[in-house]
PAZAPA-4460 file (N, C-alpha, C; in steps of 0.05 Angstrom, whole numbers, plus 32768, in hexadecimal, padded with zeros to 4 digits):
% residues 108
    n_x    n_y    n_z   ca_x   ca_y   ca_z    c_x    c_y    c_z   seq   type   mol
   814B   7EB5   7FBB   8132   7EC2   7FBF   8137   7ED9   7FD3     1      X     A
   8131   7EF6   7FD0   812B   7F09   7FE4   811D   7F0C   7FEA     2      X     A
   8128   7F17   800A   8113   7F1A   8023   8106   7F34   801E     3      X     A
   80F4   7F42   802B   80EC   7F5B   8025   80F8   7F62   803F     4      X     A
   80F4   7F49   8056   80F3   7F54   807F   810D   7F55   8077     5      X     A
   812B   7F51   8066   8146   7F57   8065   8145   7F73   805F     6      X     A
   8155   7F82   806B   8160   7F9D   8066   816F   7FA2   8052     7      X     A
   8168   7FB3   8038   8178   7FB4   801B   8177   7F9D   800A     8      X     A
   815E   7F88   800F   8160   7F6A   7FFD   8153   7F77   7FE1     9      X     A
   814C   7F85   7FE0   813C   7F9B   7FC5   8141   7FB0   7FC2    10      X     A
   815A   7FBF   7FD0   8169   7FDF   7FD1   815E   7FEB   7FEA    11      X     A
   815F   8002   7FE6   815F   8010   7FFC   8141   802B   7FF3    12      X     A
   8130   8031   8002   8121   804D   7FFE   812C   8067   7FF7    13      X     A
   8127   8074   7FDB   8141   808C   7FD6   813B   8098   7FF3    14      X     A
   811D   80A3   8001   8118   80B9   8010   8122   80B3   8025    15      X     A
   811C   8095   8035   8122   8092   8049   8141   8094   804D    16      X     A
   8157   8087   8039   8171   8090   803A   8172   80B1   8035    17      X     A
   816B   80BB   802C   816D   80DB   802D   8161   80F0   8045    18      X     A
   8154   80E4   8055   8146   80ED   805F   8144   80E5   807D    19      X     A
   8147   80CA   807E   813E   80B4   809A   8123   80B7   80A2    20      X     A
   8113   80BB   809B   8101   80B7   809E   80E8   80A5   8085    21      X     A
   80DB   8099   8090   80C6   8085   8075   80B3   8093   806B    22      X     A
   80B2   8092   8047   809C   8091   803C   808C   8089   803F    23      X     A
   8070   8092   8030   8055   8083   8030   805C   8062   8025    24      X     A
   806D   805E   8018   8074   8046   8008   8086   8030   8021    25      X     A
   8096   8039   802D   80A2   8029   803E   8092   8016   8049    26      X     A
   80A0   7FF6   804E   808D   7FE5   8054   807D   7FDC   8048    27      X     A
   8079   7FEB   802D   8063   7FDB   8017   8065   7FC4   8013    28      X     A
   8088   7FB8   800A   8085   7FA5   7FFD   8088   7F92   8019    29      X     A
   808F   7F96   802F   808A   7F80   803F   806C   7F7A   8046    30      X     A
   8059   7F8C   8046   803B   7F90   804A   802F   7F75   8035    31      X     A
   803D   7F7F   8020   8028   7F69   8009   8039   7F4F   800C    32      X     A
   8053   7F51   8016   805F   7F33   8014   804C   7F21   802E    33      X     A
   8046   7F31   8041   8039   7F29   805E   8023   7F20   8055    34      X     A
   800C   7F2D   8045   7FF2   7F27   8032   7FFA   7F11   8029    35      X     A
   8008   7F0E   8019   800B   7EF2   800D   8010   7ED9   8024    36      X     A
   8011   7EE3   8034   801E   7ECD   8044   8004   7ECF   805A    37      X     A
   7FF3   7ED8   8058   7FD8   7EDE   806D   7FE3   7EE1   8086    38      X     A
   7FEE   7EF9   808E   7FF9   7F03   809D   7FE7   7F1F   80A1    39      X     A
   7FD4   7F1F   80A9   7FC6   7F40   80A2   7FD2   7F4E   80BA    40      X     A
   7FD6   7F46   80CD   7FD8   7F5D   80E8   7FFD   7F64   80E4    41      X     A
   800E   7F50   80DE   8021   7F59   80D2   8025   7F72   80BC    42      X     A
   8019   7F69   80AB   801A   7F7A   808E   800A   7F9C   8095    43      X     A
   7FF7   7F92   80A2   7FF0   7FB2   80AF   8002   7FC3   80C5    44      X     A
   800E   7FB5   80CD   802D   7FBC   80DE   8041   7FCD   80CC    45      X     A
   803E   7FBA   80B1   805A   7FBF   809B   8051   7FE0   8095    46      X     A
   8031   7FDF   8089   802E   7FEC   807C   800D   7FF5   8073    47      X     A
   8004   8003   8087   7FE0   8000   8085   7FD6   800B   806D    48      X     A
   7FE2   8028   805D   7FD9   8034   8041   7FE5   801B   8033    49      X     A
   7FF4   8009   802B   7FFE   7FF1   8018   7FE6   7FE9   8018    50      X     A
   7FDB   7FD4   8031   7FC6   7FCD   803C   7FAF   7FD1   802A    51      X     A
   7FAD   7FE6   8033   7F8E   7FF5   802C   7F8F   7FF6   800B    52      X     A
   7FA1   7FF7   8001   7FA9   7FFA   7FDE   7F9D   7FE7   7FDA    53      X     A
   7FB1   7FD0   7FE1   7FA9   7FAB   7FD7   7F87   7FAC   7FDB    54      X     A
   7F77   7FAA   7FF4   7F5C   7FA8   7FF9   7F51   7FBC   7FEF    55      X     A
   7F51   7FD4   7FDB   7F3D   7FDB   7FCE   7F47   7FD2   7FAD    56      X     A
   7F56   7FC7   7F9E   7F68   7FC0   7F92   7F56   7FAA   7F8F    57      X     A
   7F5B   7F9A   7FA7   7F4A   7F86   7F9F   7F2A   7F81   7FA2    58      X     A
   7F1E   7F8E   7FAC   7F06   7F9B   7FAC   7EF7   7FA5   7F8F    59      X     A
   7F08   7FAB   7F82   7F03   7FBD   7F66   7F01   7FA8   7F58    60      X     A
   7F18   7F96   7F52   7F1E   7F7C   7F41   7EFD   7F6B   7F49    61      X     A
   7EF4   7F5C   7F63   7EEB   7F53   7F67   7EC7   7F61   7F59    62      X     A
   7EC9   7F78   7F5D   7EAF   7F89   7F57   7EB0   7F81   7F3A    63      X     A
   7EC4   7F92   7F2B   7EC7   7F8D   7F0B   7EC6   7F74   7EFF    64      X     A
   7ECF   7F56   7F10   7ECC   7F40   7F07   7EA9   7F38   7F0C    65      X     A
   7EA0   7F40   7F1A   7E84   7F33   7F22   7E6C   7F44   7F11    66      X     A
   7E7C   7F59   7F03   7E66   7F69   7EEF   7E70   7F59   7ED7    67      X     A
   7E86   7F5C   7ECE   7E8A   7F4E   7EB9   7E7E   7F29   7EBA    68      X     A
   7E83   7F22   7ED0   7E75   7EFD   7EC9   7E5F   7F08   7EC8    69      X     A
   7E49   7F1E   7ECE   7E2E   7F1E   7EC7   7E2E   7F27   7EAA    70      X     A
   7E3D   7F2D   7E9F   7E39   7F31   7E8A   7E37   7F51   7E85    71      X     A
   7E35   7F5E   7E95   7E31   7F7E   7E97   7E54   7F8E   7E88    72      X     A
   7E58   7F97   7E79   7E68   7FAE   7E6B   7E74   7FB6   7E8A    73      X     A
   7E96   7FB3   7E8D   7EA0   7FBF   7EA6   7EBB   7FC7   7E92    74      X     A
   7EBA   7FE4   7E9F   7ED8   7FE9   7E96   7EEB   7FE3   7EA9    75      X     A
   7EFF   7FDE   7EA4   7F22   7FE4   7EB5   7F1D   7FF7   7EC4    76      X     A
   7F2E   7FED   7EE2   7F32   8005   7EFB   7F41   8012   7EDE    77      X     A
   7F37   8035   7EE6   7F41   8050   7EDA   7F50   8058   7EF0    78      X     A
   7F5F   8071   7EED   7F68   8081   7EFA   7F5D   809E   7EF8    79      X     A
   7F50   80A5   7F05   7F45   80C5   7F00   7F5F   80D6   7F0E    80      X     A
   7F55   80F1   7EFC   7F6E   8109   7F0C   7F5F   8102   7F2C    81      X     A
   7F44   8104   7F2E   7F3E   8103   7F4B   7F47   80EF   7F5F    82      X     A
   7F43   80D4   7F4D   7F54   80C4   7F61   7F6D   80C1   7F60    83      X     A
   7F82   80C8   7F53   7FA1   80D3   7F59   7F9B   80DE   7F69    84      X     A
   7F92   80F6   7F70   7F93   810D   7F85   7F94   80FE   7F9D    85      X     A
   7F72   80FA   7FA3   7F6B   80E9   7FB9   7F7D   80D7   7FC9    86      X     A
   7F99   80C3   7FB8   7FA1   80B0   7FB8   7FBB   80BF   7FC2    87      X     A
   7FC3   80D4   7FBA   7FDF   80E5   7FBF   7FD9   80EF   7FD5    88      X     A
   7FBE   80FF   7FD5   7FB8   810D   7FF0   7FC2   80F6   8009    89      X     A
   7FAB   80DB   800E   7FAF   80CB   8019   7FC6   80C2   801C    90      X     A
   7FDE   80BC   8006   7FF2   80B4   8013   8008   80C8   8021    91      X     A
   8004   80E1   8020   8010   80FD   8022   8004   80FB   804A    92      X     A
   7FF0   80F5   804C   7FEB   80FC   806C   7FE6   80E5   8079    93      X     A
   7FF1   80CC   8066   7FF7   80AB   807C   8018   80B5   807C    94      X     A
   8023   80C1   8068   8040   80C6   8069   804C   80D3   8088    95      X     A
   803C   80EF   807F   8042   8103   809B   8032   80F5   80B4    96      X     A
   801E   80E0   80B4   801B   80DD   80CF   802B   80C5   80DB    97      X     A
   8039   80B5   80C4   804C   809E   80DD   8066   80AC   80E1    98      X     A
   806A   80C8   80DE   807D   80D9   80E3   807A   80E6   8104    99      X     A
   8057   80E6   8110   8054   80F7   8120   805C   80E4   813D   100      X     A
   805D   80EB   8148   8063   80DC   8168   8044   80CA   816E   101      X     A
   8028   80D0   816D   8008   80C6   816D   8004   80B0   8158   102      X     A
   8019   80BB   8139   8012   80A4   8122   8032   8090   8123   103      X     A
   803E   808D   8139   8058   8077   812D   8058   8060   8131   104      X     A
   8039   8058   8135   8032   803D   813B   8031   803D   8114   105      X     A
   802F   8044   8102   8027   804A   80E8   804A   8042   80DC   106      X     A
   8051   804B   80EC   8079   8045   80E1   807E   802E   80D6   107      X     A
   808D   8024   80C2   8097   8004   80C5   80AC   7FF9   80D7   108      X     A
***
């Protein structure tokens, strides 16, 4: 079984090896492994945009299941060009701010 808290148990980040510095993605998968394990103040440590994915993620599911048991016509979470954007934007300025000296509490 791999660890996620092991270093390289799942490879390595192309950017952060190219780069040294973390993606918006870094720490994801320890974020949701911490979720699973009801670890919230951990997993927001790992990774607060992962975080915030899972809890509207599951927010959506929960909305769409409770229209559907009423019986009400619910489509599937979509993807709009708007929400790509929104979602890139967002992870583009959680990226650059656990980079800044004010956001590296945001770092993994």
């Amino acid at each position: 079984m791999r660890d996620p808290h092991v270093q390289g148990s799942y490879g390595f980040c192309p950017f952060l090896v190219l780069t040294g510095e973390p993606c918006p993605g870094c720490g994801g998968l320890r974020a949701v492994n911490l979720l699973t394990r009801g670890d919230l103040v951990a997993a927001v440590s790992s990774n607060l945009f992962a975080v915030s994915l899972v809890a509207i993620a599951v927010v959506a599911w929960a909305v769409w299941l409770a229209r559907r048991a009423r019986g009400i016509p619910a489509r599937y979470l979509t993807w709009s060009a708007r929400t790509v954007t929104v979602l890139g934007v967002a992870a583009a300025v959680f990226g650059l701010a656990r980079l800044t000296p004010w956001g590296a509490w945001l770092a993994p």
